[in-house]
VEXVEX-892081 format. One record per residue (C-alpha): residue number from 1; residue in three letters; x, y, z. Coordinates in Angstrom, 3 decimals. Example, Ala and Ser with C-alpha at 12.3 -4.5 7.8 and 13.67 -1.06 7.14 Angstrom:
BEGIN
GUMAR/k/r/x/y/z
GUMAR/1/ALA/12.300/-4.500/7.800
GUMAR/2/SER/13.670/-1.060/7.140
***
This chain:
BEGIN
GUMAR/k/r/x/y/z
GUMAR/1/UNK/14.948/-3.015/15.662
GUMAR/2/UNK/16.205/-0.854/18.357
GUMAR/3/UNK/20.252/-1.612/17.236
GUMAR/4/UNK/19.170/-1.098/13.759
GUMAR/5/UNK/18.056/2.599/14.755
GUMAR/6/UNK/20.756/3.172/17.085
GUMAR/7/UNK/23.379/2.625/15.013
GUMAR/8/UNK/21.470/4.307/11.719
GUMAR/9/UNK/21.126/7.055/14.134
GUMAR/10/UNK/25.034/7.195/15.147
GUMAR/11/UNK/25.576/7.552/10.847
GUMAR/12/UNK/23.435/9.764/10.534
GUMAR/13/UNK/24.696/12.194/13.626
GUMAR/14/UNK/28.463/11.879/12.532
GUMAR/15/UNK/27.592/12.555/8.662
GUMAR/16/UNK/25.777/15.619/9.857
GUMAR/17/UNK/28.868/16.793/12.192
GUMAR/18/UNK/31.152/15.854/9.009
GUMAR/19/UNK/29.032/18.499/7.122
GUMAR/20/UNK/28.735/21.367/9.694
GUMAR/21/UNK/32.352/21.312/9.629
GUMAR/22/UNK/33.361/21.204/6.261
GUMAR/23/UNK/30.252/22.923/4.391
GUMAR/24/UNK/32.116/23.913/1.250
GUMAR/25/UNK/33.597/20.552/1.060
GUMAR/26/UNK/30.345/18.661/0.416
GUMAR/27/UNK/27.461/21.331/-0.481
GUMAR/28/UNK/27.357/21.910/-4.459
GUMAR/29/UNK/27.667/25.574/-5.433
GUMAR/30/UNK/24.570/26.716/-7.913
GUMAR/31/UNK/25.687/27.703/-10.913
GUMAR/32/UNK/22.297/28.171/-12.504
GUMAR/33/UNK/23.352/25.114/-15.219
GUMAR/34/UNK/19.884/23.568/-16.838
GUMAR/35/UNK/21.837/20.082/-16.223
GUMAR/36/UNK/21.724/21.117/-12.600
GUMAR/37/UNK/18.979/22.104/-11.784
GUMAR/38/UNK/17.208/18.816/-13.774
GUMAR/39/UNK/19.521/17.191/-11.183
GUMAR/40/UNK/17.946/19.136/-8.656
GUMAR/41/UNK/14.490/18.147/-9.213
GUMAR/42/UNK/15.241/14.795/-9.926
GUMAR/43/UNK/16.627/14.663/-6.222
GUMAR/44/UNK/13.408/15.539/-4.658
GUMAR/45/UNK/11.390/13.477/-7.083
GUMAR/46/UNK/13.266/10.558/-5.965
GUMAR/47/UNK/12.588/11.248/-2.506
GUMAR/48/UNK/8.987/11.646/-3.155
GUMAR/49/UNK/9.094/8.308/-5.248
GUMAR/50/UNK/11.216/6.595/-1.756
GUMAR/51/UNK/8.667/8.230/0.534
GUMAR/52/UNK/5.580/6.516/-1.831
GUMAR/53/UNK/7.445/3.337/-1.995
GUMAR/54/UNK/8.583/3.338/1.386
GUMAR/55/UNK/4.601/3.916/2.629
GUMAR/56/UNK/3.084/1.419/0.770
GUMAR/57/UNK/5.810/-1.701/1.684
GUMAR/58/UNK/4.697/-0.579/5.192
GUMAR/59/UNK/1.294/-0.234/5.029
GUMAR/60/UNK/0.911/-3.231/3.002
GUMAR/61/UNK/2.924/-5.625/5.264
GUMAR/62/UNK/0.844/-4.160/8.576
GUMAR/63/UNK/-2.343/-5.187/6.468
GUMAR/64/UNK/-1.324/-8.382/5.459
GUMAR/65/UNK/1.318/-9.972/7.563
GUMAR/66/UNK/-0.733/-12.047/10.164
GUMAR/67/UNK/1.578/-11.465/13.043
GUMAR/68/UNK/4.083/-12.998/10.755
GUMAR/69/UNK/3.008/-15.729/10.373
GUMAR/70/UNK/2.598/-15.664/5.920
GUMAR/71/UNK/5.145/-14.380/3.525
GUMAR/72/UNK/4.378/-12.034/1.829
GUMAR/73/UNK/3.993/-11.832/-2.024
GUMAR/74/UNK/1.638/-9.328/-3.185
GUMAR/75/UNK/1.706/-5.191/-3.452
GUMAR/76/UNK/5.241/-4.511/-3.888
GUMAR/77/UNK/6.566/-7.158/-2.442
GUMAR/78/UNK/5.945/-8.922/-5.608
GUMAR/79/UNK/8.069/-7.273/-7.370
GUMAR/80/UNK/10.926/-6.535/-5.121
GUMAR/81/UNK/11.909/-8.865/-1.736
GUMAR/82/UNK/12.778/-5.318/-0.283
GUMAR/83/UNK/11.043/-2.453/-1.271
GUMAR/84/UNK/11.430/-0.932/2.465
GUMAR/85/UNK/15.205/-0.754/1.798
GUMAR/86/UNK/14.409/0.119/-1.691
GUMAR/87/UNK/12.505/3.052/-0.850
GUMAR/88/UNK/15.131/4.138/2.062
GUMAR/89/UNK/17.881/4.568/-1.302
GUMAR/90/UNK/16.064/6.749/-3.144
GUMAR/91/UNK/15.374/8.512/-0.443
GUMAR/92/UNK/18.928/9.388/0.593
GUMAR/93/UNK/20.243/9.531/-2.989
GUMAR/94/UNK/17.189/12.007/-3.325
GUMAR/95/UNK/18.968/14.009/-0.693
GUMAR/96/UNK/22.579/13.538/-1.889
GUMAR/97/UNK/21.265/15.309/-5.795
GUMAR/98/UNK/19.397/17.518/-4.228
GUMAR/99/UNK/22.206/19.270/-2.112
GUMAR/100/UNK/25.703/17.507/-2.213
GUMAR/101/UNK/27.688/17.307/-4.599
GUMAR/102/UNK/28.228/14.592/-7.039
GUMAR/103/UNK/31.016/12.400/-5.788
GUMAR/104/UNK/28.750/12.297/-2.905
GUMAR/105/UNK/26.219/9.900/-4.524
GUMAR/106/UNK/28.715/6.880/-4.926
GUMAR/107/UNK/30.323/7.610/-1.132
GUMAR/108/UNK/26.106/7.099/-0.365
GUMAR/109/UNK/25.906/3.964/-2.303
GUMAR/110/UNK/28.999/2.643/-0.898
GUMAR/111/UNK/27.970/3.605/2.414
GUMAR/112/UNK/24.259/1.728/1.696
GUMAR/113/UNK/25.854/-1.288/0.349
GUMAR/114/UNK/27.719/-1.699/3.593
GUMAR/115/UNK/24.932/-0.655/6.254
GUMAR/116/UNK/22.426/-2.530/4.440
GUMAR/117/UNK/23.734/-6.055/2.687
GUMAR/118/UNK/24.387/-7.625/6.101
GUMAR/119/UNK/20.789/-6.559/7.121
GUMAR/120/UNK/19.103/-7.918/3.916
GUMAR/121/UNK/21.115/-11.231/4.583
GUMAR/122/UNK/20.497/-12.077/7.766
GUMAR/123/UNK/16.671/-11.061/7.453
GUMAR/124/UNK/16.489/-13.666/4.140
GUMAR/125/UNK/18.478/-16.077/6.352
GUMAR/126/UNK/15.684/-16.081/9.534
GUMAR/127/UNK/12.971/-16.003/6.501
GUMAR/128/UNK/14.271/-19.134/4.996
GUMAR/129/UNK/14.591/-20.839/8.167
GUMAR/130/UNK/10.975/-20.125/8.216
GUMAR/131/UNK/9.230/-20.648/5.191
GUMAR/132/UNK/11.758/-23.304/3.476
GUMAR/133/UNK/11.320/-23.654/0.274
GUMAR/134/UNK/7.908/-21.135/-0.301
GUMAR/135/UNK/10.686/-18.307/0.226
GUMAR/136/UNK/13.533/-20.412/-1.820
GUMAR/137/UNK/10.729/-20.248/-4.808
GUMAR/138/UNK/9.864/-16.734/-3.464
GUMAR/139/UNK/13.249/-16.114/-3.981
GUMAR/140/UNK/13.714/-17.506/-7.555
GUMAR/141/UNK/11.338/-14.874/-8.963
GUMAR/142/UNK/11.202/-11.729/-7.289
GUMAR/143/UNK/14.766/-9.620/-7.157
GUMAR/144/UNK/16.409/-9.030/-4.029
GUMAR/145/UNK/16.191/-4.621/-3.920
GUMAR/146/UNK/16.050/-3.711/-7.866
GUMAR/147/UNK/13.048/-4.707/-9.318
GUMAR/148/UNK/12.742/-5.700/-13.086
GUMAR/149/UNK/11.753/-3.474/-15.541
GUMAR/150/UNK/9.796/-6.141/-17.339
GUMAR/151/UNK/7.256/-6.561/-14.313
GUMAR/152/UNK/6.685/-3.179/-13.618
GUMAR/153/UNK/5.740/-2.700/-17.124
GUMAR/154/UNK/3.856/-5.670/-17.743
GUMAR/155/UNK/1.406/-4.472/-14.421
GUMAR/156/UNK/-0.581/-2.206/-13.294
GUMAR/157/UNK/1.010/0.347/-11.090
GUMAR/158/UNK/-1.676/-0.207/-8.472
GUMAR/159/UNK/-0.587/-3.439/-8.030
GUMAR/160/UNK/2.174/-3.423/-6.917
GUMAR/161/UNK/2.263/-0.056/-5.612
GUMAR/162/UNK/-0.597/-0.058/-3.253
GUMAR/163/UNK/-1.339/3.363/-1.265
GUMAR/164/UNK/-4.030/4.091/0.957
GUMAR/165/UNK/-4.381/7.517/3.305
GUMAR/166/UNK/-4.112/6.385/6.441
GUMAR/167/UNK/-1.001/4.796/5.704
GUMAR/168/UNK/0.512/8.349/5.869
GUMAR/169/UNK/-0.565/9.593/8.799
GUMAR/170/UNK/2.254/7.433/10.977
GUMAR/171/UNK/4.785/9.030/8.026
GUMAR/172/UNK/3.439/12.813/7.562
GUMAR/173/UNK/5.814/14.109/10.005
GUMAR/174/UNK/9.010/12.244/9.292
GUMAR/175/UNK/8.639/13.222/5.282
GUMAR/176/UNK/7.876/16.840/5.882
GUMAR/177/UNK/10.613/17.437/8.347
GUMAR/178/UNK/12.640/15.790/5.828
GUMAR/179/UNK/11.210/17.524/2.844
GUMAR/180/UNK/11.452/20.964/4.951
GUMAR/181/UNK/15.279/20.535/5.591
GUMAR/182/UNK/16.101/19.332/2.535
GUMAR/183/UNK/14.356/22.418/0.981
GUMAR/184/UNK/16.247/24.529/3.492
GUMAR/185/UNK/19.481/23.757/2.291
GUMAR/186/UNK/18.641/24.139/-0.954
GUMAR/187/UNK/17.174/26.899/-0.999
GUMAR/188/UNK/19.941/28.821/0.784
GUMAR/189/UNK/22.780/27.415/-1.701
GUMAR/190/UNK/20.553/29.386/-4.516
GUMAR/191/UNK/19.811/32.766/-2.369
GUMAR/192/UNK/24.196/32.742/-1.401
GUMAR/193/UNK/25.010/32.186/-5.062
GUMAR/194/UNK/22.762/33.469/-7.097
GUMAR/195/UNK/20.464/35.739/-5.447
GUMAR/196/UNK/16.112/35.085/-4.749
GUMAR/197/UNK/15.238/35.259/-8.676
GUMAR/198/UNK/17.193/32.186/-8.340
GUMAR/199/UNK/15.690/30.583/-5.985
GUMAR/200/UNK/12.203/31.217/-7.095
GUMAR/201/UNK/12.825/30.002/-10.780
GUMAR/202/UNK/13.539/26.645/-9.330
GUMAR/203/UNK/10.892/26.898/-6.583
GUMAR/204/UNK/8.587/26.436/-9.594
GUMAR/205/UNK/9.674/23.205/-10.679
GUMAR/206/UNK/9.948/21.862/-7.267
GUMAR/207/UNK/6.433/22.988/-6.546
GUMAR/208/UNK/5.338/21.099/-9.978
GUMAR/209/UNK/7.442/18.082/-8.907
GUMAR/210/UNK/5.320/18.372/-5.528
GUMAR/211/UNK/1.691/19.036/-7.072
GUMAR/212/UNK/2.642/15.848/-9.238
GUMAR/213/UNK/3.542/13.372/-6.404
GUMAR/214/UNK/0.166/14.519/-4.685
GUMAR/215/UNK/-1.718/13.459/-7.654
GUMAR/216/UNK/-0.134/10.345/-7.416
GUMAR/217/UNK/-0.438/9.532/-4.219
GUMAR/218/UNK/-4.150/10.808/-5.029
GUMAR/219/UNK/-4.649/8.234/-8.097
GUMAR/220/UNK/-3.247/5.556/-6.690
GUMAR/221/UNK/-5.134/5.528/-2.985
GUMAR/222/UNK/-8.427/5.539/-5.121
GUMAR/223/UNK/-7.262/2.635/-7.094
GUMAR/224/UNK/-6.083/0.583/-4.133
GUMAR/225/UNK/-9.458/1.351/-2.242
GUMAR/226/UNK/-11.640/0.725/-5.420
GUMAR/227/UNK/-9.779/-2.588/-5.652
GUMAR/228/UNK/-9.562/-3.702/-2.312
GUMAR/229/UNK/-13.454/-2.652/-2.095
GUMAR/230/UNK/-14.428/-4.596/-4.687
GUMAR/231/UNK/-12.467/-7.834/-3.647
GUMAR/232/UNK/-14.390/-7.170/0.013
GUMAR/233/UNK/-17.842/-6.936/-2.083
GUMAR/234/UNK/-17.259/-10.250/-3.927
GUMAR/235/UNK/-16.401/-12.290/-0.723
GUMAR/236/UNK/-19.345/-11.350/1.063
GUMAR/237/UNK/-21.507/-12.099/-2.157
GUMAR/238/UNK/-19.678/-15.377/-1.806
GUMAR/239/UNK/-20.438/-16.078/1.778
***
């Protein structure tokens, strides 16, 4: 775990000293386009969406794991063998639409693909020396990182999308520091190019995009605690 974050943290440190050096190179100019700023917004709802996703893998596998010793198949790990990695994409491509330009998105996936397929192999080959053939069969049904759009239709989102509270409270500070910089950025492209009428125009969708993820986050906490409530209720009544 402690590799894994050094050397994230050694990509993450160069790509920043790439872009205080050549600014122009890889921030995106506003122009004021609809198309862009849809773009826009869509960057920072997929961060949201990474940050949700990212949460509830979390939460759900600190709930349920049993020191490791069970796989794990339910929330939304039963839809996707990854969703940790999952959410960390949308994250970062969140960030790349929201302030880079667009070649920039496929140098990110490229750079994802690289950094992450040898981690996602050699976790599924330790999981398989584990749990044989329950993860083989585990395997066989649930996608890797991408899951299927038939199973997230055919389900409720609360199930595999669990999200209690108190699972953001480790979080909190990593996604606003996040959210703040990312809004930083932003926000000074529009002021340079096109003035603070700019800047507030699209302040108004990003505070919509942000009033929407709360009542999410909101909707789907109750859900998850009216669920897991009620499956506590019925196994006492059983005992």
């Amino acid at each position: 775990m402690k590799k894994r974050l050094k050397i994230n943290g050694i990509i993450i440190v160069c790509a920043v000293i790439l872009v205080a050096f050549f600014p122009r190179f890889f921030f995106r100019s506003y122009s004021g386009r609809v198309g862009e700023e849809v773009v826009e917004v869509l960057g920072f709802a997929l961060i949201l969406l990474g940050q949700i996703i990212r949460v509830s893998a979390r939460g759900y596998k600190a709930e349920h794991s049993r020191e490791s010793q069970s796989l794990i198949q339910g929330g939304p790990y039963q839809v996707v063998r990854n969703p940790m990695y999952l959410g960390i994409f949308l994250i970062g491509l969140g960030v790349v639409l929201a302030v880079f330009k667009w070649w920039a998105a496929a140098v990110f996936i490229i750079i994802f693909i690289i950094r992450y397929l040898l981690l996602i192999y050699k976790e599924e080959n330790k999981l398989q020396e584990k749990f044989s053939d329950i993860y083989k069969k585990y395997c066989a049904k649930v996608p890797r990182i991408f899951p299927a759009l038939s199973s997230i239709v055919e389900m409720d989102v609360s199930e595999y999308l669990p999200i209690k509270l108190n699972w953001f409270k480790k979080e909190i500070g990593s996604m606003l520091t996040l959210l703040m910089l990312v809004l930083l950025v932003e926000s000074w492209e529009d002021v340079v190019s096109q003035g603070f009428g700019a800047y507030l125009k699209q302040s108004v969708w990003l505070f919509l995009t942000l009033v929407l993820f709360t009542i999410l986050v909101i909707l789907l906490s109750r859900k998850t605690d009216k669920k897991y409530g009620s499956s506590q209720g019925n196994s006492q009544n059983n005992l």
